[in-house]
C-alpha positions as CSV (number, residue, x, y, z in Angstrom):
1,X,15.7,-17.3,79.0
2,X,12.3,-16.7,77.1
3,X,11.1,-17.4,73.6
4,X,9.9,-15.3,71.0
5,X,7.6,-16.2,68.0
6,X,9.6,-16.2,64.9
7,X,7.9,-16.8,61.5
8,X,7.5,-20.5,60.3
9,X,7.3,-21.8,63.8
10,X,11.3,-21.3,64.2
11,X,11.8,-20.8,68.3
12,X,15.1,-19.3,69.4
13,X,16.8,-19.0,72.8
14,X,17.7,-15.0,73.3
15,X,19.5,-14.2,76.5
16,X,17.7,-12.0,78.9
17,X,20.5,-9.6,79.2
18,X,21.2,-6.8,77.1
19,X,24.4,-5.9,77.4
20,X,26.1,-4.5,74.2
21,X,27.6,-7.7,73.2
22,X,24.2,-9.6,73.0
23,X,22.4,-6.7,71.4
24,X,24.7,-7.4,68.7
25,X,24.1,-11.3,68.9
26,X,20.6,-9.9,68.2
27,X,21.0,-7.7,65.3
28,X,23.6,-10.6,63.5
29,X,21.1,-13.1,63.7
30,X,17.8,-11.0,62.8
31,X,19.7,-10.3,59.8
32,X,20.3,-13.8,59.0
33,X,16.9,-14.3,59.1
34,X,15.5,-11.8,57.1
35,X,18.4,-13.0,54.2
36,X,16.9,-16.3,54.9
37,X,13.1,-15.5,54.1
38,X,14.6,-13.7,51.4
39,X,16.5,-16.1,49.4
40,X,13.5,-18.7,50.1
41,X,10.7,-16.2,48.5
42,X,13.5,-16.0,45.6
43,X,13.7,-20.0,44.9
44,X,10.0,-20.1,45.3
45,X,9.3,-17.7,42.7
46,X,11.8,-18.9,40.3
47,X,10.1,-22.0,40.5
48,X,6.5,-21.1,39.9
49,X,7.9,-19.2,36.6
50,X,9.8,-22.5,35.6
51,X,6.7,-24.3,35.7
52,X,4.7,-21.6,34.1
53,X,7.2,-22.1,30.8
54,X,7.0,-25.8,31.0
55,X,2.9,-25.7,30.9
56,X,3.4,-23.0,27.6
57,X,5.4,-24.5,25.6
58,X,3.2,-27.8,24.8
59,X,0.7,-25.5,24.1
60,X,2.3,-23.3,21.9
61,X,3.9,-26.7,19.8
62,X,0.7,-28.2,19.4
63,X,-0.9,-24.6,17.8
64,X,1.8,-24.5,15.5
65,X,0.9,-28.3,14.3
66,X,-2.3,-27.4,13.6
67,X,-0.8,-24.3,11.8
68,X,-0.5,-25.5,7.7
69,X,2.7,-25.3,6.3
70,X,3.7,-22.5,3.7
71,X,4.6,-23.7,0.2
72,X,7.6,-21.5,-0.8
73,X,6.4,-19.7,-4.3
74,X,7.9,-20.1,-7.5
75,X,9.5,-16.2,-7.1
76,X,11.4,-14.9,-3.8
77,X,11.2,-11.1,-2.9
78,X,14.9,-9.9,-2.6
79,X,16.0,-7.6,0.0
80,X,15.4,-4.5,-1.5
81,X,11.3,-5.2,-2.7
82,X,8.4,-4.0,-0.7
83,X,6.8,-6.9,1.1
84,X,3.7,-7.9,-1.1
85,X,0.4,-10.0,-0.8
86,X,0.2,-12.9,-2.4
87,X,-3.6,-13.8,-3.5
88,X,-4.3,-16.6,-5.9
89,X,-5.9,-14.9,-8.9
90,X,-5.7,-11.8,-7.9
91,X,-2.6,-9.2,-9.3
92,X,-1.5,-6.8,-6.4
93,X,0.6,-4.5,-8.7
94,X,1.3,-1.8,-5.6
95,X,2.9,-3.0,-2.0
96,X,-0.2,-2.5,1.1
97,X,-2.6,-2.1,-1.8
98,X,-5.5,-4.7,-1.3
99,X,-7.6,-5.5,-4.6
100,X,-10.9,-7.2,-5.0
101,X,-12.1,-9.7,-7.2
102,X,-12.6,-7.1,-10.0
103,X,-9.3,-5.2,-9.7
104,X,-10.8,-2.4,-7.8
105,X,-9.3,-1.2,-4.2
106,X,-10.8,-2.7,-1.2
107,X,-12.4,-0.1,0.9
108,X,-13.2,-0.8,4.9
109,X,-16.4,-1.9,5.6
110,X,-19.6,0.8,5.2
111,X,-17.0,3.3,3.8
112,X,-17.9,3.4,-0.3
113,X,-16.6,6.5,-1.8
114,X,-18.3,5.9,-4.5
115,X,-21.9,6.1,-2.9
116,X,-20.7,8.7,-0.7
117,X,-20.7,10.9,-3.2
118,X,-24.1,9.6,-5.2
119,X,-25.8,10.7,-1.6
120,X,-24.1,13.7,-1.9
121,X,-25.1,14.8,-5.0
122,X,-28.7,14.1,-4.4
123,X,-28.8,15.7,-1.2
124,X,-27.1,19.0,-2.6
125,X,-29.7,18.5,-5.5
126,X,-32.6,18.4,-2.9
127,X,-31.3,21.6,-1.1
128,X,-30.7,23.3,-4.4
129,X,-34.7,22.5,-5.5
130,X,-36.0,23.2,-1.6
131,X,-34.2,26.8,-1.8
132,X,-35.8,27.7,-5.1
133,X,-39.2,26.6,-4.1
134,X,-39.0,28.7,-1.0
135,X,-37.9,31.7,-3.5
136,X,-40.9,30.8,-5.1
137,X,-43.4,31.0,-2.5
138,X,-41.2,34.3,-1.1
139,X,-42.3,35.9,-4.5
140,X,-45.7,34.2,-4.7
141,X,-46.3,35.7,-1.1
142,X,-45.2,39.4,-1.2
143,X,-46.6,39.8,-4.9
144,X,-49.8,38.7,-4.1
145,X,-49.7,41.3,-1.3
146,X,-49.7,44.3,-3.7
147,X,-52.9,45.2,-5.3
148,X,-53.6,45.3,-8.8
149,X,-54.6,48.8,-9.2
150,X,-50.9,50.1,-7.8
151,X,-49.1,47.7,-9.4
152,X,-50.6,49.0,-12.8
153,X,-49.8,52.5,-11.8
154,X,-46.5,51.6,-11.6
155,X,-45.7,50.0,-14.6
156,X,-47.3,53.2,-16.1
157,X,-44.4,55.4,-14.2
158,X,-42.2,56.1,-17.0
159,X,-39.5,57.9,-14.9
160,X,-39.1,55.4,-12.1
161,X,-39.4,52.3,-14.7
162,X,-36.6,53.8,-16.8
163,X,-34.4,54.8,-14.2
164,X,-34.5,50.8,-12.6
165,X,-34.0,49.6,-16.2
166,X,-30.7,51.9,-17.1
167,X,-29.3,51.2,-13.8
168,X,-29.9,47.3,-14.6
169,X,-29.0,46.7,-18.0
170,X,-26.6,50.2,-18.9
171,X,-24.6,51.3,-15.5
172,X,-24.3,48.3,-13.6
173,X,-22.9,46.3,-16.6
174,X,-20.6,49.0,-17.8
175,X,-19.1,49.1,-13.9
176,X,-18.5,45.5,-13.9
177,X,-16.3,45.9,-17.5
178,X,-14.7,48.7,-15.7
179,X,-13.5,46.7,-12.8
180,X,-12.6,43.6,-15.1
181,X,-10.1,46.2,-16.8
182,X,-8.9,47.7,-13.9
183,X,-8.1,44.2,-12.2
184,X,-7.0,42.8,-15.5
185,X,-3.3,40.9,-15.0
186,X,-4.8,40.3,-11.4
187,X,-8.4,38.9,-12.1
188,X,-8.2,35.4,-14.3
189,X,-10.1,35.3,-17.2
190,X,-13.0,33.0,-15.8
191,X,-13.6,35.1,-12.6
192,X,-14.0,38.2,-14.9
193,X,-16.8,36.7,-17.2
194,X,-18.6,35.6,-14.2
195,X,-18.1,39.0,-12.5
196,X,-19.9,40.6,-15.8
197,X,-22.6,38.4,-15.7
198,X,-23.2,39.2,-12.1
199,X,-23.4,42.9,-13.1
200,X,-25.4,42.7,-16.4
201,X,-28.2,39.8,-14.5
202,X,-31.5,41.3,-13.4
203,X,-32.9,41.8,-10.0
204,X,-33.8,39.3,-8.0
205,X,-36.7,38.9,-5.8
206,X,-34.7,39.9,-2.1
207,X,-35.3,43.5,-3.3
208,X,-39.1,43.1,-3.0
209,X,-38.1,41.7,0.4
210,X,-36.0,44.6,1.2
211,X,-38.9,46.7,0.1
212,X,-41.6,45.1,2.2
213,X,-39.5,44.8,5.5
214,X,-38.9,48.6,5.6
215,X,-42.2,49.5,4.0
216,X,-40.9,50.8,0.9
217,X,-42.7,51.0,-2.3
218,X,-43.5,47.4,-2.6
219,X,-45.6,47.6,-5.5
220,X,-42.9,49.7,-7.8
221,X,-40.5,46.9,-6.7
222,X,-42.5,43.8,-8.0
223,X,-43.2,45.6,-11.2
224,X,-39.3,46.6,-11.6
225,X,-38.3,42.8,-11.1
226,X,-40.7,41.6,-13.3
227,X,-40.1,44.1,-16.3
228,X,-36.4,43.3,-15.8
229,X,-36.5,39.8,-15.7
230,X,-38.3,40.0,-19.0
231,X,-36.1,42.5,-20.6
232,X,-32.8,40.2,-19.1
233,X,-33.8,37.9,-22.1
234,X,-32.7,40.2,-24.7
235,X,-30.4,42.7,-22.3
236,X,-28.1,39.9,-20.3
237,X,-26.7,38.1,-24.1
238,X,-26.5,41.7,-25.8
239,X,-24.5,43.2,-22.7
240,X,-22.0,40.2,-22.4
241,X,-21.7,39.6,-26.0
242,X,-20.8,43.8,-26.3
243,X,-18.4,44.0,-23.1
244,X,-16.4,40.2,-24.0
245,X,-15.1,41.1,-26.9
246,X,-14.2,44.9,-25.8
């Protein structure tokens, strides 16, 4: 006979033969052995958990001592109320609604609405006055690009002055009236006011713009927006007060 190493230092005689009768000898006992290991791995691990509670739960008994007891209030929710918190001197009217000491909403922390929308309005206030000052120094810059002498001759030109001025303050106004009728039922009142002051406002200064990236007439365009912007003083209240109440 001759030994073979077997796990845990266990040393078994196997026959040298292997006829079929001790090859099934071999297989019965290898499978004793394996059921063996098995069950032992089993208890061994069912004991390292049972030990693993018993070191928890002192733990967990002596957080709960240190835990203060809760005084039962003078009023019990019932089944049907929404669970609410209970803050001395402080009245939580809505369920999951947390109030602060001056009865206003608790917000997270860096999110105020409130100054959200201060920082807003100044920084739509800043863009507002950084676009007109760029307007400004739009018409500063083209106007003082056209020389005096032309710009004279063109506030002298009767035919091309009148024409910009009936377009301005007679055609374009009467058009704008004319689509507030035909879209009347369709257009709310509010959107057809502001669609005749559109119509019956002067000029503004992206026509000189127009006018000096093509290489128009630059001079007759600065002298049209600054006749019309003069006359839209008079023009702008007499056109909307005629075409309101038509």
């Amino acid at each position: 006979s001759k030994r073979r190493r077997l796990p845990q230092g266990a040393v078994h005689l196997l026959p040298d033969s292997s006829s079929p009768q001790d090859l099934h000898n071999r297989r019965q006992w290898q499978r004793g052995l394996n059921d063996n290991l098995l069950a032992e791995a089993a208890e061994a691990t069912h004991t390292l958990d049972r030990s693993r509670t018993h070191e928890e739960a002192p733990a967990a008994k002596s957080t709960a001592a240190t835990l203060p007891p809760q005084e039962a209030g003078p009023e019990t929710a019932s089944a049907g109320d929404a669970p609410t918190l209970d803050v001395p001197g402080i009245d939580l009217g809505l369920p999951g609604v947390e109030s602060g000491l001056d009865g206003q909403p608790l917000h997270p922390s860096g999110h105020n609405p409130e100054a959200q929308s201060v920082a807003g309005s100044a920084g739509n206030a800043a863009a507002e006055a950084a676009s007109y000052l760029l307007l400004f120094l739009l018409i500063f810059g083209m106007s003082a690009t056209v020389d005096m002498t032309n710009l004279m001759k063109q506030l002298k030109n009767r035919f091309a002055i009148g024409t910009g001025v009936g377009m301005q303050f007679v055609i374009m106004p009467f058009l704008g009236f004319a689509a507030v009728k035909a879209l009347e039922g369709m257009l709310p009142s509010h959107m057809g006011l502001t669609l005749l002051i559109v119509t019956a406002s002067p000029g503004g200064s992206y026509s000189n713009w127009w006018c000096s990236t093509f290489n128009a007439d630059l001079a007759l365009s600065v002298a049209m927006t600054a006749l019309s912007t003069l006359l839209s003083t008079v023009l702008l209240p007499a056109n909307l007060l005629l075409y309101s109440y038509a």
